[in-house]
N, C-alpha and C positions, 0 to 999 in steps of 0.2 A: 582804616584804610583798606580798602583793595588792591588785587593783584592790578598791575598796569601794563599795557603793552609800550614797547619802545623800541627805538630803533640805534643802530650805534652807526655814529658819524663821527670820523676818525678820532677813534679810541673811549669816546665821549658817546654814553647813552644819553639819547632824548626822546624824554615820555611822548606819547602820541596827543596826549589832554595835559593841560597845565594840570598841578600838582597842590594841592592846599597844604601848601609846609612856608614858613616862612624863610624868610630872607637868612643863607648862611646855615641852616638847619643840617645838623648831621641824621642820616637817616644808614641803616643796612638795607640791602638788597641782595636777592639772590635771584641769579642770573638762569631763565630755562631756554635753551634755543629751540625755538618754535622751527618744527617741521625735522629736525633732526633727530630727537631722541620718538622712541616706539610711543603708538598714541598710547597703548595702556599707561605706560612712564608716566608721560601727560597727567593723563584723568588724575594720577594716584597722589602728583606731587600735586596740581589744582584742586583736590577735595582739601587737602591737608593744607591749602594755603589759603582757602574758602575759612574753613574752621577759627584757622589762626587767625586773618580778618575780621570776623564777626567777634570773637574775643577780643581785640583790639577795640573796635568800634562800641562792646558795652563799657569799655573803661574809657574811651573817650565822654560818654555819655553821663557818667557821674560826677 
């Protein structure tokens, strides 16, 4: 999986693209508020969520 952008509409995130997770699926998420923390913040915590993605995605893959 990749990171996803989302919006929150009262109290409730909703992804901007449907979601390939099934029906009821417990997932974690961790929340960045785009445009609030410094861009470096950004870059540091998206390199590191790029990473984690792609290690996700060769375990999906086996």
């Amino acid at each position: 999986m990749k990171p996803v952008e989302a919006s929150s509409e009262k109290g409730l995130l909703r992804p901007a693209k449907p979601l390939p997770l099934g029906e009821g699926e417990h997932v974690r998420v961790i929340v960045l508020r785009v445009g609030i923390a410094a861009a470096e913040d950004i870059e540091l915590v998206e390199a590191g969520l790029d990473d984690w993605a792609a290690g996700l995605d060769s375990e999906d893959a086996r």
